[in-house]
C-alpha positions as CSV (number, residue, x, y, z in Angstrom):
1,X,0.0,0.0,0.0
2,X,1.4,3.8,-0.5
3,X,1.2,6.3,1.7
4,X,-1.2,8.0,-0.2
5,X,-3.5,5.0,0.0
6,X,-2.5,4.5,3.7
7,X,-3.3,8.0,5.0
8,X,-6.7,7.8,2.1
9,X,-7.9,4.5,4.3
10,X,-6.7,5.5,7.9
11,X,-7.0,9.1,8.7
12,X,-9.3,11.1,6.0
13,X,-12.6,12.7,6.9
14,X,-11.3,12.6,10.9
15,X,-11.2,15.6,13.2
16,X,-7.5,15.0,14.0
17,X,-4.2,16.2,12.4
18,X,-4.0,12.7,10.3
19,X,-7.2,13.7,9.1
20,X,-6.8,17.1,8.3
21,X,-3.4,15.9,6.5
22,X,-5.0,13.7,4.5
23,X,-7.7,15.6,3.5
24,X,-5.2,17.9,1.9
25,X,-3.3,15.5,0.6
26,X,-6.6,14.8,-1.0
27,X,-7.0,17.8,-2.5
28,X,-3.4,17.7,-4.0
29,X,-3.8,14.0,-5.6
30,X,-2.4,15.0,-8.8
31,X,0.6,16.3,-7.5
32,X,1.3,14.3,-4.3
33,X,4.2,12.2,-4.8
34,X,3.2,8.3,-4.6
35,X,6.0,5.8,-3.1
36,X,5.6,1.6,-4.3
37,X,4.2,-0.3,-1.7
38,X,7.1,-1.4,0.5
39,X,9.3,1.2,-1.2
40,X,10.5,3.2,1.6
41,X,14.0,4.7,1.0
42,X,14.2,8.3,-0.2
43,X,10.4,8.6,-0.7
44,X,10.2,10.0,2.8
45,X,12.2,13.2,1.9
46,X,10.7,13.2,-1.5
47,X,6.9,13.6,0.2
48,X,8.2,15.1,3.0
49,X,10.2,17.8,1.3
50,X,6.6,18.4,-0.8
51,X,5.0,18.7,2.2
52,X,7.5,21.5,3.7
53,X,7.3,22.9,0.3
54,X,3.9,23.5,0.0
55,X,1.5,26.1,1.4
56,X,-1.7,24.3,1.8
57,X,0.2,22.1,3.9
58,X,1.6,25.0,6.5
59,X,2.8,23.3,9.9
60,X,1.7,19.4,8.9
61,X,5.3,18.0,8.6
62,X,5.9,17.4,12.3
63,X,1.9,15.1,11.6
64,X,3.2,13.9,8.7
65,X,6.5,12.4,10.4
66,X,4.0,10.8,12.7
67,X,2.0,9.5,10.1
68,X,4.9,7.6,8.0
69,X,6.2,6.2,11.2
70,X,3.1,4.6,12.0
71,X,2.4,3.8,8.3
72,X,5.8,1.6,7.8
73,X,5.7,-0.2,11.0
74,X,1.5,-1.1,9.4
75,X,3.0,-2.2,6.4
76,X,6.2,-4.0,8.2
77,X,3.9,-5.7,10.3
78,X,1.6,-6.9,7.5
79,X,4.7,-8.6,5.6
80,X,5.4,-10.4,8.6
81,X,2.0,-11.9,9.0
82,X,2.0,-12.5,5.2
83,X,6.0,-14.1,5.8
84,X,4.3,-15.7,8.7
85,X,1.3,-17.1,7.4
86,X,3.4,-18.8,3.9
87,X,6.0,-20.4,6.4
88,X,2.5,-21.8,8.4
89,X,1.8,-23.4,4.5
């Protein structure tokens, strides 16, 4: 899953920073960068360095660091159920 998808899934349409990022991250779909799933290196500077440079996003990068964390340890965890679940095979 992206982070696009993640934060589209988890957090948008809630009253909480997540939610408010997402919902502008929403807005800027065209333009917001979009990692592989379970591509991780260099895409958070690329997304975060949009973030920073962006105006509709004023004062969301410290959310948005809290947001990728919790987003790779999700997807981390799901490939070590899916890992988990093939050995169980």
């Amino acid at each position: 899953m992206t982070f696009y998808s993640y934060m589209m899934k988890t957090h948008r349409g809630m009253e909480t920073g997540a939610g408010k990022l997402a919902d502008v991250m929403a807005s800027d779909r065209e333009r917001f960068p979009r990692n592989g799933p379970l591509k991780y290196e260099g895409w958070h500077k690329l997304i975060r360095d949009h973030i920073f440079r962006s105006p509709a996003y004023a004062g969301m990068v410290p959310v948005f660091e809290t947001c990728w964390e919790q987003y790779e340890q999700n997807e981390r965890e799901k490939r070590r159920r899916y890992r988990n679940a093939r050995k169980a095979d």
